[in-house]
mmCIF entry with sequence, helices, sheets and N, C-alpha, C, O atoms, coordinates in Angstrom:
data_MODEL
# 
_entry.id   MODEL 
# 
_entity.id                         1 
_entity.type                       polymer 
_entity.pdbx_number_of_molecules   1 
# 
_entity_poly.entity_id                      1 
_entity_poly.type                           'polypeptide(L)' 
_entity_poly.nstd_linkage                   no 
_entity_poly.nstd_monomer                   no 
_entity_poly.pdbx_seq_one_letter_code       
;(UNK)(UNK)(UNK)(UNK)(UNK)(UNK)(UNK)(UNK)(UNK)(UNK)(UNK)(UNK)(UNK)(UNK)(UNK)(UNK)
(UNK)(UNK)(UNK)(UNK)(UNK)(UNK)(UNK)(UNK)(UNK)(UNK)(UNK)(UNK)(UNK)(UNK)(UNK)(UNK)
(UNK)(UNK)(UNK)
;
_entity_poly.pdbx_seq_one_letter_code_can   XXXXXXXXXXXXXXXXXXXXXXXXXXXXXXXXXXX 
_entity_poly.pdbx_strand_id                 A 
# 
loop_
_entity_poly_seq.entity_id 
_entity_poly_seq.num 
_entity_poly_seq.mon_id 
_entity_poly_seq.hetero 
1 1  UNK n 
1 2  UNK n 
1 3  UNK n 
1 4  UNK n 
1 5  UNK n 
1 6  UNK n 
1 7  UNK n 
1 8  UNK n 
1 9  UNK n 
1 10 UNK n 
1 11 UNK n 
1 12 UNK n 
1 13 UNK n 
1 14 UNK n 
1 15 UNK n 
1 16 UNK n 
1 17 UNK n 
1 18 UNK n 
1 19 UNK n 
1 20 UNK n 
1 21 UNK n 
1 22 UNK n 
1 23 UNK n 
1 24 UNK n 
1 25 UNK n 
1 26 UNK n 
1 27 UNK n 
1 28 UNK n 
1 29 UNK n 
1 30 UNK n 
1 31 UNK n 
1 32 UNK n 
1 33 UNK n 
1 34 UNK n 
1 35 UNK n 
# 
_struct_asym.id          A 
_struct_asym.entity_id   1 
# 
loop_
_atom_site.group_PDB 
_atom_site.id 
_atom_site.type_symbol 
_atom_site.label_atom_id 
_atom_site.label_alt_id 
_atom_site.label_comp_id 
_atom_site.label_asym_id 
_atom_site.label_entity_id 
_atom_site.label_seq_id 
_atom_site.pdbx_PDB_ins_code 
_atom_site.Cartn_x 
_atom_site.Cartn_y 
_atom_site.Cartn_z 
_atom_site.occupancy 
_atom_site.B_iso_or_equiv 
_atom_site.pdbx_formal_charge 
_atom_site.auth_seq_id 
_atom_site.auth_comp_id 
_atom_site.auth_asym_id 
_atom_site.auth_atom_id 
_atom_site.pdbx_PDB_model_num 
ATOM 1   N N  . UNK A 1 1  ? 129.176 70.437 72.172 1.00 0.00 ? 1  UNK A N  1 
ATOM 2   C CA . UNK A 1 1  ? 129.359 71.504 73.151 1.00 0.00 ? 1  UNK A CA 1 
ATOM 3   C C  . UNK A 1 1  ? 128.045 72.197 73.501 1.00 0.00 ? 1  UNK A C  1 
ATOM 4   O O  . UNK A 1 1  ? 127.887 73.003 74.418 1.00 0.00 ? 1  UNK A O  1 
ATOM 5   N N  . UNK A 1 2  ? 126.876 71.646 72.402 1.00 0.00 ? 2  UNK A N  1 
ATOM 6   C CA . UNK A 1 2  ? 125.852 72.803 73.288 1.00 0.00 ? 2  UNK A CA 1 
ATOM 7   C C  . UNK A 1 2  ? 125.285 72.717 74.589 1.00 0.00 ? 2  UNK A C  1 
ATOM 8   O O  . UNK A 1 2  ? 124.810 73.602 75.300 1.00 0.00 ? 2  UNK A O  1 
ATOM 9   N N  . UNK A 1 3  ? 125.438 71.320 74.802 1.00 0.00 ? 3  UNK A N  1 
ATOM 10  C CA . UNK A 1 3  ? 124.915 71.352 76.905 1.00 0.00 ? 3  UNK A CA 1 
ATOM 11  C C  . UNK A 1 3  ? 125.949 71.766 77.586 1.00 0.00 ? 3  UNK A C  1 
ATOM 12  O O  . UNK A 1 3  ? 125.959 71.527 78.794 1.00 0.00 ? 3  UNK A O  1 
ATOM 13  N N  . UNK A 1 4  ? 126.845 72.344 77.098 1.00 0.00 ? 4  UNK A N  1 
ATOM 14  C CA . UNK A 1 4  ? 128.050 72.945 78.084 1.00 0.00 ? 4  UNK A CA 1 
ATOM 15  C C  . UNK A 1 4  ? 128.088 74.707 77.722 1.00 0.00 ? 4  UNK A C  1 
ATOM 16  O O  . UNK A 1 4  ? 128.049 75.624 78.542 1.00 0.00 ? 4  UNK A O  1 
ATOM 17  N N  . UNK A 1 5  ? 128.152 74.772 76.639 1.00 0.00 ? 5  UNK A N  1 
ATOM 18  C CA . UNK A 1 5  ? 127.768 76.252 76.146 1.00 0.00 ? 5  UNK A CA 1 
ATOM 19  C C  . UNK A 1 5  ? 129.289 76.447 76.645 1.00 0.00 ? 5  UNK A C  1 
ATOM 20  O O  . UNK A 1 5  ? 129.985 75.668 77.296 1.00 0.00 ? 5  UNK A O  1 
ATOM 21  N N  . UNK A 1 6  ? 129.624 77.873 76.083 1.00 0.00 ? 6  UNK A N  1 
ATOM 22  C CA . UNK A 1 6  ? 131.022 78.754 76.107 1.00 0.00 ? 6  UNK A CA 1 
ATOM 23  C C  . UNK A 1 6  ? 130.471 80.025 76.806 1.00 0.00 ? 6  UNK A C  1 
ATOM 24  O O  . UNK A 1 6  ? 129.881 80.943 76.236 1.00 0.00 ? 6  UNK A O  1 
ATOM 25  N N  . UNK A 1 7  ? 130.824 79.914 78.445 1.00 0.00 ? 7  UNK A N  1 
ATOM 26  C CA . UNK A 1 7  ? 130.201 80.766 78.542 1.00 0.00 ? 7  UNK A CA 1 
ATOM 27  C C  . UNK A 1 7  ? 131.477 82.267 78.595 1.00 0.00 ? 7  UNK A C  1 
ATOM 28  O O  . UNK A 1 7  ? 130.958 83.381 78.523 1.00 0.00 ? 7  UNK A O  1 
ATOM 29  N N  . UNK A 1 8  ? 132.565 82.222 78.680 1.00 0.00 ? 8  UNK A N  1 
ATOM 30  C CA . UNK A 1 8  ? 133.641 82.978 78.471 1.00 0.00 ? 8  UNK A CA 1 
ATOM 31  C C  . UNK A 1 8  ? 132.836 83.662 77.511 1.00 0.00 ? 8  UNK A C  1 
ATOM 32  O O  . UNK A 1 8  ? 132.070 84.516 77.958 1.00 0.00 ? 8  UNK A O  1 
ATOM 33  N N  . UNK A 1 9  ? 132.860 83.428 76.101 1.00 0.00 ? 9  UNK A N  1 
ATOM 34  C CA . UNK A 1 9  ? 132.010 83.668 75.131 1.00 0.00 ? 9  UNK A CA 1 
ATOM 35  C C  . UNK A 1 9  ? 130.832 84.604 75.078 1.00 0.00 ? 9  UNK A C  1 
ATOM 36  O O  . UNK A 1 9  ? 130.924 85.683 74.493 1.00 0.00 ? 9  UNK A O  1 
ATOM 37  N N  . UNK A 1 10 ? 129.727 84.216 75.677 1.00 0.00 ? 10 UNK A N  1 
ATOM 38  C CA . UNK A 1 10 ? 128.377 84.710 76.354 1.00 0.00 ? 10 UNK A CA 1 
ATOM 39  C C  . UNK A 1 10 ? 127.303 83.731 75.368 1.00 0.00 ? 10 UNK A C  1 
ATOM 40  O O  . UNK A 1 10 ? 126.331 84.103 74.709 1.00 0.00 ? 10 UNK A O  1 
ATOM 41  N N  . UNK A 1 11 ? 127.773 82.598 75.510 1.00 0.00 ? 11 UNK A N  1 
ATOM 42  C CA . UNK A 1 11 ? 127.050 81.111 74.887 1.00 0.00 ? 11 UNK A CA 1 
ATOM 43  C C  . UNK A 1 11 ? 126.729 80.715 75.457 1.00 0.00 ? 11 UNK A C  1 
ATOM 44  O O  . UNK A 1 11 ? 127.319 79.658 75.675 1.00 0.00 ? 11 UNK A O  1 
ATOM 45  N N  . UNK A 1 12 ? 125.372 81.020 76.462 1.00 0.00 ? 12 UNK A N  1 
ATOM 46  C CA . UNK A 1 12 ? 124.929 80.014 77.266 1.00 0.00 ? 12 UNK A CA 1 
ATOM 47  C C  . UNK A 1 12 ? 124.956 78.669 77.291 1.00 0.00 ? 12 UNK A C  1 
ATOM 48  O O  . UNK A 1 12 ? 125.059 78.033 76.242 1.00 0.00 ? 12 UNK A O  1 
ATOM 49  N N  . UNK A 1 13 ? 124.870 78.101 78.434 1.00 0.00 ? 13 UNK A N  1 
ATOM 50  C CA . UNK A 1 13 ? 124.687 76.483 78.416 1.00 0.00 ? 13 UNK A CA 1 
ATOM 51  C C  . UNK A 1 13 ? 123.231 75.882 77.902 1.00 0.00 ? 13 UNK A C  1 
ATOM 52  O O  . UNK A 1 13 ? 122.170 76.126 78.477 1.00 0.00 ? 13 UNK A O  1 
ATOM 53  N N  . UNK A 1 14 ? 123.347 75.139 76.841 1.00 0.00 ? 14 UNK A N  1 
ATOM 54  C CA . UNK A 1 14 ? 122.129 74.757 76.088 1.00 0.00 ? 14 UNK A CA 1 
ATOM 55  C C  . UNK A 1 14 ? 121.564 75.300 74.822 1.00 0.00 ? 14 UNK A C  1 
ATOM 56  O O  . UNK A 1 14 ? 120.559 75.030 74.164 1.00 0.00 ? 14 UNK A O  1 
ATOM 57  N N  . UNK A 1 15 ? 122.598 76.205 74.691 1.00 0.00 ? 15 UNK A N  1 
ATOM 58  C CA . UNK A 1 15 ? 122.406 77.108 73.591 1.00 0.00 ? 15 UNK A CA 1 
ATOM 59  C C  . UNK A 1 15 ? 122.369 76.338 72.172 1.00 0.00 ? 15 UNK A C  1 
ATOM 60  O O  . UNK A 1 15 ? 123.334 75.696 71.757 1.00 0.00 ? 15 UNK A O  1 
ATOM 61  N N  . UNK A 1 16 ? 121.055 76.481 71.420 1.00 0.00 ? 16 UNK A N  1 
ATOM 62  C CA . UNK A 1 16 ? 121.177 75.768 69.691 1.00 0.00 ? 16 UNK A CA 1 
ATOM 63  C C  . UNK A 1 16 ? 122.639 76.076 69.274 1.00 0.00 ? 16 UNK A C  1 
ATOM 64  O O  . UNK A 1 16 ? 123.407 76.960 69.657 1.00 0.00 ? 16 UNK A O  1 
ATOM 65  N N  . UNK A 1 17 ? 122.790 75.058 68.357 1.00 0.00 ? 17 UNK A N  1 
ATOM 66  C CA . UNK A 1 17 ? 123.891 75.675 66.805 1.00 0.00 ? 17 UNK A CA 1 
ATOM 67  C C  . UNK A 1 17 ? 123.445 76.731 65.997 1.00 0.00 ? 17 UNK A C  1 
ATOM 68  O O  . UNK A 1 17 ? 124.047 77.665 65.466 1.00 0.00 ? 17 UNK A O  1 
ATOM 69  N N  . UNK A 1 18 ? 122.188 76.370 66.015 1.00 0.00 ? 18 UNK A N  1 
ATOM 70  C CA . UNK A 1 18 ? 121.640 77.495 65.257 1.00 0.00 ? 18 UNK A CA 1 
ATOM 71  C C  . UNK A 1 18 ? 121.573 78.740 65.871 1.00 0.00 ? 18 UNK A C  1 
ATOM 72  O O  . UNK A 1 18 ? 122.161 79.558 65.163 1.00 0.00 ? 18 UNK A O  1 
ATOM 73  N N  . UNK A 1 19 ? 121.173 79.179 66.750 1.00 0.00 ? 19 UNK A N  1 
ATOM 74  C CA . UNK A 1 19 ? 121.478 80.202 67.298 1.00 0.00 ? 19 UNK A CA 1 
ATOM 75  C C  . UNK A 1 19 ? 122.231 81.028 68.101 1.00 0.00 ? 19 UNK A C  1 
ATOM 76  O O  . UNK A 1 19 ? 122.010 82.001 68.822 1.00 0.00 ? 19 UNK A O  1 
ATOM 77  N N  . UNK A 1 20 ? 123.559 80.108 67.647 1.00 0.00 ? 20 UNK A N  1 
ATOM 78  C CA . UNK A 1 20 ? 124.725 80.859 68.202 1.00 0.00 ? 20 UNK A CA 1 
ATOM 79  C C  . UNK A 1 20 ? 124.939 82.105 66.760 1.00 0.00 ? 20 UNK A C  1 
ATOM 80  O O  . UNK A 1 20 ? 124.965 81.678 65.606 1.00 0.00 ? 20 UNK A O  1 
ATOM 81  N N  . UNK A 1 21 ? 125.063 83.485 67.035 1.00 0.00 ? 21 UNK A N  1 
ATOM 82  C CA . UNK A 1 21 ? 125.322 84.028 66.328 1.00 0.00 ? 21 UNK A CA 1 
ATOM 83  C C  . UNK A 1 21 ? 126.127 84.005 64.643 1.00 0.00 ? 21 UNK A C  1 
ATOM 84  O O  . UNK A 1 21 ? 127.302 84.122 64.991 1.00 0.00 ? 21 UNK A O  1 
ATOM 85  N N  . UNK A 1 22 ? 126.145 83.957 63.726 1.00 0.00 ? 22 UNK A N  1 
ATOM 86  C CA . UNK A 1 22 ? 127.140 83.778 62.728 1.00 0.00 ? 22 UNK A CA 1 
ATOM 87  C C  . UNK A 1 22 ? 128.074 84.479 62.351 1.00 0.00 ? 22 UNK A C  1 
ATOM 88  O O  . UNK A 1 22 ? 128.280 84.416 61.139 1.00 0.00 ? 22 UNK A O  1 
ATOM 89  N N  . UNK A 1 23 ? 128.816 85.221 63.003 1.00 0.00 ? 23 UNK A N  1 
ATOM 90  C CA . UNK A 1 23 ? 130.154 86.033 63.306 1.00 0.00 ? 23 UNK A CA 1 
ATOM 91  C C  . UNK A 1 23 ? 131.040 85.201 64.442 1.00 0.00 ? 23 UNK A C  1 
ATOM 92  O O  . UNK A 1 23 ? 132.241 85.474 64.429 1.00 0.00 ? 23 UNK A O  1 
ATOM 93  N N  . UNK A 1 24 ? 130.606 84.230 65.413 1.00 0.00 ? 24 UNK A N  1 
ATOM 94  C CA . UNK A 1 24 ? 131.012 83.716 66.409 1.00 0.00 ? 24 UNK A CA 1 
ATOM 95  C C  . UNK A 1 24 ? 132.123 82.700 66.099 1.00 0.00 ? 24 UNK A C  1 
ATOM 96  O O  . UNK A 1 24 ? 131.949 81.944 65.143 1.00 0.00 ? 24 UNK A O  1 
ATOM 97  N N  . UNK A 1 25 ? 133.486 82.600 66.976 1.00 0.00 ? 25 UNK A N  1 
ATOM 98  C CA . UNK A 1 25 ? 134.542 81.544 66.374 1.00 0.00 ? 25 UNK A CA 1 
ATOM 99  C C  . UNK A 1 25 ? 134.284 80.880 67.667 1.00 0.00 ? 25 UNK A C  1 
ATOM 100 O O  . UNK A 1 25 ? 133.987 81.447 68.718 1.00 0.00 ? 25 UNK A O  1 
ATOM 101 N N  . UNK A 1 26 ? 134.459 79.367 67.433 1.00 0.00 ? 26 UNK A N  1 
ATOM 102 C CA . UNK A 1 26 ? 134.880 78.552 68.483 1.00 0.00 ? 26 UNK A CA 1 
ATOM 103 C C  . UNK A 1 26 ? 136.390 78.864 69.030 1.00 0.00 ? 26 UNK A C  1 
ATOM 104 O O  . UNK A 1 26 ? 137.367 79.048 68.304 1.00 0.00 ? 26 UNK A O  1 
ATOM 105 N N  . UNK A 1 27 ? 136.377 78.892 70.915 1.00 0.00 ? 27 UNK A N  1 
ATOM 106 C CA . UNK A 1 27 ? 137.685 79.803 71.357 1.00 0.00 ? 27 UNK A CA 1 
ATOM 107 C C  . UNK A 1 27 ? 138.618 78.668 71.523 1.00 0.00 ? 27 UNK A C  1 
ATOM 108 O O  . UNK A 1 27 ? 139.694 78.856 72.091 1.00 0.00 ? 27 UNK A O  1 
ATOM 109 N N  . UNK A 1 28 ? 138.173 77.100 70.913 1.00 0.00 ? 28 UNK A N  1 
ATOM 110 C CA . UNK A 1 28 ? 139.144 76.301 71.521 1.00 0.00 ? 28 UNK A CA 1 
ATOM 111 C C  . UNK A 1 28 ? 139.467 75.667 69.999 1.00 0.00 ? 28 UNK A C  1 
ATOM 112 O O  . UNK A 1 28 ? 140.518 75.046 69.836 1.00 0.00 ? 28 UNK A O  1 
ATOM 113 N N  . UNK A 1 29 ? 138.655 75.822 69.049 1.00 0.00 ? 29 UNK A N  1 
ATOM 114 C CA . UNK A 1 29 ? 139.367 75.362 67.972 1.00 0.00 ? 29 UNK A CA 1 
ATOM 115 C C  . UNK A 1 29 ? 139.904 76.052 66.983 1.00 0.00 ? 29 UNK A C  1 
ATOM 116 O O  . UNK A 1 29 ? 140.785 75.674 66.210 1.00 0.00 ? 29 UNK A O  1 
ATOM 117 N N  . UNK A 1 30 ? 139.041 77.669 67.042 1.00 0.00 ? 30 UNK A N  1 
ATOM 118 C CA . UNK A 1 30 ? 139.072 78.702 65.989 1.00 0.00 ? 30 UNK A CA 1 
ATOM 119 C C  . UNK A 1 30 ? 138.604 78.643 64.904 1.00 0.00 ? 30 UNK A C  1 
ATOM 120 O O  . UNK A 1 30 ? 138.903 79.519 64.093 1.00 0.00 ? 30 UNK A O  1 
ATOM 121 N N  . UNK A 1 31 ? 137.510 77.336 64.456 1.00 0.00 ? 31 UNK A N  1 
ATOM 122 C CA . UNK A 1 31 ? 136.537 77.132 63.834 1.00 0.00 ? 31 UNK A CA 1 
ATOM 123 C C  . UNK A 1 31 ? 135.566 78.276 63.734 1.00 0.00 ? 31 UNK A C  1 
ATOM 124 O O  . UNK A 1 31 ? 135.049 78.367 64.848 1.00 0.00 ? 31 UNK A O  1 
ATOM 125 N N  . UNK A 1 32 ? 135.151 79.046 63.061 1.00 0.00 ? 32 UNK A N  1 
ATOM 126 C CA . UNK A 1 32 ? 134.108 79.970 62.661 1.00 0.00 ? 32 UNK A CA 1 
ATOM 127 C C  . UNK A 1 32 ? 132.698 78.905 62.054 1.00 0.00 ? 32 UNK A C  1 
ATOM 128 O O  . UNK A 1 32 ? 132.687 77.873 61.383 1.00 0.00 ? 32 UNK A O  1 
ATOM 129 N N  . UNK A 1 33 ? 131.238 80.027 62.875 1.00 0.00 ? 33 UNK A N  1 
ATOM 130 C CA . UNK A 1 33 ? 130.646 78.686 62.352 1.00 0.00 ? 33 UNK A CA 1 
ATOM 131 C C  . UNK A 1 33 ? 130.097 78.861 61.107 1.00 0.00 ? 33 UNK A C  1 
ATOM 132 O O  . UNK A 1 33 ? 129.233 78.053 60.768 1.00 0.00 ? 33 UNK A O  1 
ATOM 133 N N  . UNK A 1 34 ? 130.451 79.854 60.252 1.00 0.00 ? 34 UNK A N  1 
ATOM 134 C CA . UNK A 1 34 ? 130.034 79.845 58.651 1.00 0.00 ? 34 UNK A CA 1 
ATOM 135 C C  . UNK A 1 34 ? 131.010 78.867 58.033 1.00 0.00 ? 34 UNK A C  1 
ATOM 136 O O  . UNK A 1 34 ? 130.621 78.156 57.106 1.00 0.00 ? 34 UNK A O  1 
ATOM 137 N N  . UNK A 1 35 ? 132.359 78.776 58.522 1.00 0.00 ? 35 UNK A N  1 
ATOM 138 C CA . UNK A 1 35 ? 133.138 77.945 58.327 1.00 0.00 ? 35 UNK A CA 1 
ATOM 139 C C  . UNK A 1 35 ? 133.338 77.764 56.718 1.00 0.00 ? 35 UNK A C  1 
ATOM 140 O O  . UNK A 1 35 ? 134.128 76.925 56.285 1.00 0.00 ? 35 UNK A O  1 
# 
């Protein structure tokens, strides 16, 4: 998903894994990414 980014979210398109925040859930799986 990162060349698509979530942008609902405010995950830009292209956005690292790594720097998607670590409080952030994925809105389509509900995966958290500390997980």
């Amino acid at each position: 998903h990162e060349a698509e980014g979530w942008p609902q979210d405010g995950i830009a398109a292209g956005t690292k894994w790594e720097d998607i925040p670590d409080d952030w859930t994925c809105p389509d799986c509900g995966v958290s990414k500390v997980g």
